[in-house]
C-alpha positions as CSV (number, residue, x, y, z in Angstrom):
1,X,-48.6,42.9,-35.4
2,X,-48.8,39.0,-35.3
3,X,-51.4,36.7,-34.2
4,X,-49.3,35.8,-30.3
5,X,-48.8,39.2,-30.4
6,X,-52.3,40.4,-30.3
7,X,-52.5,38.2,-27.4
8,X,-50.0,39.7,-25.4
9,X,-50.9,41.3,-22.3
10,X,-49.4,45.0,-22.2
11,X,-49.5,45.3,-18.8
12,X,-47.0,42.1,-18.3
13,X,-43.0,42.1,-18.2
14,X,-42.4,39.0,-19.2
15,X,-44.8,39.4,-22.4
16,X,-47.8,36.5,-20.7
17,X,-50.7,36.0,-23.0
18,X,-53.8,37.5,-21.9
19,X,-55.9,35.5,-19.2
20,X,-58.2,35.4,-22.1
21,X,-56.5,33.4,-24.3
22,X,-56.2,30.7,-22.2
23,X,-59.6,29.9,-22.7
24,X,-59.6,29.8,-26.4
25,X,-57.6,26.0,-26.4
26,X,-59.8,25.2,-23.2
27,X,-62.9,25.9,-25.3
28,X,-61.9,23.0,-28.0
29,X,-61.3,20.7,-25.1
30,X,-64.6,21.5,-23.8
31,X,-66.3,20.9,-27.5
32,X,-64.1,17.5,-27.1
33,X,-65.5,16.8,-24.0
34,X,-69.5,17.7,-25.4
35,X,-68.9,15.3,-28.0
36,X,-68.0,12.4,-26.0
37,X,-70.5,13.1,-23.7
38,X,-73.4,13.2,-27.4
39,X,-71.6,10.1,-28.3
40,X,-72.6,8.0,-25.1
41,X,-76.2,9.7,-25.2
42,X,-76.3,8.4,-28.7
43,X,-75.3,5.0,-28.0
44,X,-77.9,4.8,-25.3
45,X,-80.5,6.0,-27.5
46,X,-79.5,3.6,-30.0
47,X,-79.7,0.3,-27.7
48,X,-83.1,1.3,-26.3
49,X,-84.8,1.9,-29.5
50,X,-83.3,-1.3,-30.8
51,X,-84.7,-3.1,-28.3
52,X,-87.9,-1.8,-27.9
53,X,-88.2,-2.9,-31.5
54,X,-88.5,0.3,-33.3
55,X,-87.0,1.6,-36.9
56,X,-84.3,4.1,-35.8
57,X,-81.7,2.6,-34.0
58,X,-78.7,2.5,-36.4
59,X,-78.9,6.2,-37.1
60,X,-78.5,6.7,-33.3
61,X,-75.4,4.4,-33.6
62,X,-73.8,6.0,-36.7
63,X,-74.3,9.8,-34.8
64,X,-72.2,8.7,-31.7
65,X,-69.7,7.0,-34.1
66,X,-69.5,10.5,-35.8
67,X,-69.2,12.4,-32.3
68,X,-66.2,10.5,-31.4
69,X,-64.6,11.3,-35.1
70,X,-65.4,15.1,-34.6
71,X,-63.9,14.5,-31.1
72,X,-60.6,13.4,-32.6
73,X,-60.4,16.4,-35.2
74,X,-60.6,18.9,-31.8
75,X,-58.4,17.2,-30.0
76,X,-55.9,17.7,-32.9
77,X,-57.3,21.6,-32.6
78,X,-56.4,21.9,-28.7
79,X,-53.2,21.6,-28.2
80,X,-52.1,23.2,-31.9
81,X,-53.8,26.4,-30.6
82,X,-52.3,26.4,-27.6
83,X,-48.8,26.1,-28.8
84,X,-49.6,28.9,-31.1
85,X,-51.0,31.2,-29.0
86,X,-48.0,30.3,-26.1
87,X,-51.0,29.5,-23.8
88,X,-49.9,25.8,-22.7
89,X,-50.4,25.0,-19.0
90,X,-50.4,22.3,-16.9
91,X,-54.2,22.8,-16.3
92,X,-54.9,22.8,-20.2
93,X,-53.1,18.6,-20.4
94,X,-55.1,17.6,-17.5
95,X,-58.3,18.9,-18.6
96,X,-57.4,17.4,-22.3
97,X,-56.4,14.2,-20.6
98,X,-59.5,13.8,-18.9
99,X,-61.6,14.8,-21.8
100,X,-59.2,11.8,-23.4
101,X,-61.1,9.6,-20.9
102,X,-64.5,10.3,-21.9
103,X,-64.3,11.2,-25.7
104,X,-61.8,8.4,-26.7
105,X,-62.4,5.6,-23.9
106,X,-65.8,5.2,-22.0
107,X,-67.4,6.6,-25.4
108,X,-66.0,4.7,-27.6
109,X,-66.3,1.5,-24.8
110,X,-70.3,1.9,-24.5
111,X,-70.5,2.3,-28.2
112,X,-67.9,-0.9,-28.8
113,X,-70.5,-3.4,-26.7
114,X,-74.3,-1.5,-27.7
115,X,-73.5,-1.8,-31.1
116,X,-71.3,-4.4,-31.3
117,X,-72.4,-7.7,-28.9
118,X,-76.1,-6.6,-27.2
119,X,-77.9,-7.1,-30.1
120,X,-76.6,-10.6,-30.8
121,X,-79.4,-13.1,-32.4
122,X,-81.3,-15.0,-29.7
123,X,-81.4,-18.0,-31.5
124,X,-77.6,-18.6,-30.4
125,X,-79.2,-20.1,-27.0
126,X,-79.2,-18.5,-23.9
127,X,-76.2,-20.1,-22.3
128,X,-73.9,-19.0,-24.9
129,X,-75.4,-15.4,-25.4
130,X,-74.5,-15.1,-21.4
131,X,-71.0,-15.9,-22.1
132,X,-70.9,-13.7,-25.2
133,X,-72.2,-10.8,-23.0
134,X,-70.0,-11.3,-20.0
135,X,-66.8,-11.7,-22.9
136,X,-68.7,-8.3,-24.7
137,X,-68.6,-6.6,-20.8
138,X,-65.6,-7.1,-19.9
139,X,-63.6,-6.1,-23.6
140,X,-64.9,-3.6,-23.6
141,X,-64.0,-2.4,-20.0
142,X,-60.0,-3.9,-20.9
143,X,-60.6,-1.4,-24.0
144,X,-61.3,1.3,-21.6
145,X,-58.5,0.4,-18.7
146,X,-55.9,-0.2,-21.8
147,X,-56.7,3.7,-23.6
148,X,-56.7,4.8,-19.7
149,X,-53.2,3.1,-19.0
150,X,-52.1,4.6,-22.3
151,X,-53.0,8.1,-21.5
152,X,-51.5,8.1,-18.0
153,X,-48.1,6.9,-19.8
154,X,-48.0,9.5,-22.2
155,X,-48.5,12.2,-19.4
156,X,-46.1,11.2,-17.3
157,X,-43.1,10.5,-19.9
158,X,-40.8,13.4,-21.1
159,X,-39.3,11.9,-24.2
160,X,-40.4,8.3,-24.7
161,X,-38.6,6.1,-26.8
162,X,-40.6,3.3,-28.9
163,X,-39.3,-0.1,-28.8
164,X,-37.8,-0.3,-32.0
165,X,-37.3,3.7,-32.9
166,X,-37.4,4.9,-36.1
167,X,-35.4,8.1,-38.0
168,X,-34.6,10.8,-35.9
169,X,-35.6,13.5,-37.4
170,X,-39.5,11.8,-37.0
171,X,-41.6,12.0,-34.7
172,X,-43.7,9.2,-33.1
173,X,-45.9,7.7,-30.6
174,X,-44.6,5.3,-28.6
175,X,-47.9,2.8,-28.4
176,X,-51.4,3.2,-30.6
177,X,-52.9,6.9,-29.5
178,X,-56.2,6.5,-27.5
179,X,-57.9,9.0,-29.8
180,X,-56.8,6.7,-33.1
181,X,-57.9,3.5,-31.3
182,X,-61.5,5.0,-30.4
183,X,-61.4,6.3,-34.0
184,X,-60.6,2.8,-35.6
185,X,-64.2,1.6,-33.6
186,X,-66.3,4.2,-34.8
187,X,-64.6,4.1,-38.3
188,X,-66.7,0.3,-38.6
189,X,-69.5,1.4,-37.2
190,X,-70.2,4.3,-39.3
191,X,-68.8,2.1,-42.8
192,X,-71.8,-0.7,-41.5
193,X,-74.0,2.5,-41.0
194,X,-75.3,1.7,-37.4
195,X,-76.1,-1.1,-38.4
196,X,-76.1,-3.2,-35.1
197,X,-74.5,-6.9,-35.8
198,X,-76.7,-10.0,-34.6
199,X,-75.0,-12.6,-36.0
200,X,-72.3,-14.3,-33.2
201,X,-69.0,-14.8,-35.1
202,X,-69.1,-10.9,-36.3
203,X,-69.7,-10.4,-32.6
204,X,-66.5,-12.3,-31.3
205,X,-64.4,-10.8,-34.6
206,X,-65.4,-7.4,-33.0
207,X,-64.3,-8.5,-29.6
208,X,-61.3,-9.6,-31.1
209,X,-60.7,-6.3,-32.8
210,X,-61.0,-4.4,-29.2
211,X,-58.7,-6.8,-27.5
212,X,-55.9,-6.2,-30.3
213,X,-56.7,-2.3,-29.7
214,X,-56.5,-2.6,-26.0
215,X,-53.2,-4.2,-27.0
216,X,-52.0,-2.0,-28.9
217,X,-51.9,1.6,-27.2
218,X,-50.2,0.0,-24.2
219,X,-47.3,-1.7,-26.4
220,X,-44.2,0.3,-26.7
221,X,-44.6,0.1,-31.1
222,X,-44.0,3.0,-33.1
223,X,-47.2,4.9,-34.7
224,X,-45.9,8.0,-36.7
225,X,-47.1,11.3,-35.3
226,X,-48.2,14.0,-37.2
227,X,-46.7,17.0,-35.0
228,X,-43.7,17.3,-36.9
229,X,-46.0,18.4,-40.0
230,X,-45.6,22.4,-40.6
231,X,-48.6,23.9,-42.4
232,X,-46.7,27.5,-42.8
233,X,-44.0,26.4,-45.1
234,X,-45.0,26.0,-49.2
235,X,-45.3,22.7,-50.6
236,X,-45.6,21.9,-53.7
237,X,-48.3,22.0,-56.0
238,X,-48.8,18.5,-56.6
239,X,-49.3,17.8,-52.9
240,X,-51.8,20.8,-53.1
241,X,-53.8,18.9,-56.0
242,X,-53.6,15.6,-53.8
243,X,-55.4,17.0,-51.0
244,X,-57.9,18.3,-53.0
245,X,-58.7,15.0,-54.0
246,X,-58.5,13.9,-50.8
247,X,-60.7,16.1,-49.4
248,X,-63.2,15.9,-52.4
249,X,-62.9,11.9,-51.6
250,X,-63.5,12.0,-48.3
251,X,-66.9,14.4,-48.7
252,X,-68.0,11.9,-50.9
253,X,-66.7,8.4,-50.1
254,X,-66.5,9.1,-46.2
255,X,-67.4,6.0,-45.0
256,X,-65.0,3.5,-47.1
257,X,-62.0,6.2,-47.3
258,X,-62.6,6.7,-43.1
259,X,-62.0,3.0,-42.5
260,X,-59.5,2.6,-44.9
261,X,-57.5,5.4,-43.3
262,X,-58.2,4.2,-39.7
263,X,-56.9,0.5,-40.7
264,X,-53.8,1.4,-42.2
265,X,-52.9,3.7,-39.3
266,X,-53.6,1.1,-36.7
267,X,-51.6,-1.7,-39.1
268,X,-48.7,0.3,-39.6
269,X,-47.6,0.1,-36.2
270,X,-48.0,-4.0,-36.7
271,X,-46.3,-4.0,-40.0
272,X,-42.9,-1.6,-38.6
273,X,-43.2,-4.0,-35.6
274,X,-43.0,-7.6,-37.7
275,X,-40.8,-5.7,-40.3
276,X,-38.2,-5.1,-37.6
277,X,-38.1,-8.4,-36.0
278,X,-37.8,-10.0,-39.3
279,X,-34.7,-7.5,-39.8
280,X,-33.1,-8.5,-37.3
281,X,-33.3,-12.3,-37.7
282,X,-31.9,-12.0,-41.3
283,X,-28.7,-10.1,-39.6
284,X,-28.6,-13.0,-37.1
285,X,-28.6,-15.5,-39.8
286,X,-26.6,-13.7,-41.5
């Protein structure tokens, strides 16, 4: 007997999973949900330490950046599981959607302007540390509204086609995912380890960063996605020995091999984008 089919109820005709079951994809979502939730406690933590003075602040900072990069490994879990286990519901996407919200936008938000703007040197003057605030506030609310707008999008598109569409037989995200965007911010923060910046143009790069985020998962440019990966079928042993390395990389180089992932994700989308525009002038001059 199969894995679904330990899961079926018996007593059903139409061969329904247990009620059960439905709360094993429900529980991820909920773990999703805890995390976000650590990862704004964290960022918190970190802020008021920092500014009370006190050693300890950039460990606080680096833990929420890792909550929201566990967040994004359980949201990959969720819906996986509940396609396995035929337990997919309409309850199941709003409750992931929502957890979205918290693990991959107002997390990721709060932790974007604690770690990123409010600790900017005072010796900038006050005027301009105002306007750097109120800039630092409101990015960091657009990064928020954009990952918002981006989610609402995806759940209320059947089959969305990207603006300049790739192979066929791929699959891909039409706009920058929210949980790869919220990744890409806590990717820097954990490489600087907490480390909060105080000096005022790494503050307005930062800012910059966000905005081109925000950007980004409300654009219609193709990402890849992942679903259309199989893990049943056999591969071949060299793609066995390259994950090995990649996993043994990644336990021990996390934090350059994490951003180094993160940023070519995010600049693949830019690259396919300015690659296909530059396509298509060459066939017009041509």
């Amino acid at each position: 007997m199969g894995f679904r089919d330990r899961l079926v109820d018996p007593k059903s005709p139409d061969r329904r999973p247990r009620r059960a079951a439905y709360a094993l994809p429900t529980l991820f979502t909920a773990g999703n949900i805890f995390l976000g939730y650590l990862s704004i406690l964290r960022s918190f933590k970190g802020a008021m330490v920092a500014a009370s003075g006190a050693a300890g602040a950039p460990e606080h900072f680096a833990i929420a950046a890792k909550a929201i990069g566990a967040a994004m490994f359980l949201d990959g879990l969720d819906g996986r599981i509940a396609r396995m286990t035929n337990t997919t519901s309409d309850f199941g996407r709003e409750m992931d959607s929502l957890a979205d919200v918290i693990s991959f936008g107002i997390a990721p938000a709060v932790l974007a302007f604690a770690w990123g703007v409010q600790f900017v040197g005072p010796n900038t003057g006050e005027a301009f540390r105002k306007h750097l605030f109120d800039a630092g506030y409101f990015i960091a609310f657009l990064f928020l509204i954009c990952g918002a707008a981006r989610l609402a999008r995806f759940n209320i598109q059947k089959n969305p086609v990207p603006k300049n569409p790739g192979r066929p037989d791929r699959k891909y995200f039409v706009g920058l995912p929210i949980p790869a965007a919220a990744t890409m911010v806590a990717a820097v923060v954990f490489a600087c380890d907490g480390e909060p910046l105080e000096w005022w143009p790494f503050s307005v790069v930062w800012m910059a960063l966000l905005l081109l985020l925000g950007f980004l998962m409300v654009s219609t440019w193709r990402y890849y996605s992942f679903k259309g990966i199989n893990l049943s079928k056999p591969y071949t042993p060299l793609l066995i020995i390259v994950l090995a390395a990649f996993i043994y990389g990644l336990w021990n180089y996390a934090q350059p091999m994490l951003l180094v992932m993160m940023s070519t994700y995010v600049g693949s989308g830019v690259l396919i984008r300015a690659g296909g525009i530059i396509r298509r002038r060459l066939r017009r001059a041509s």
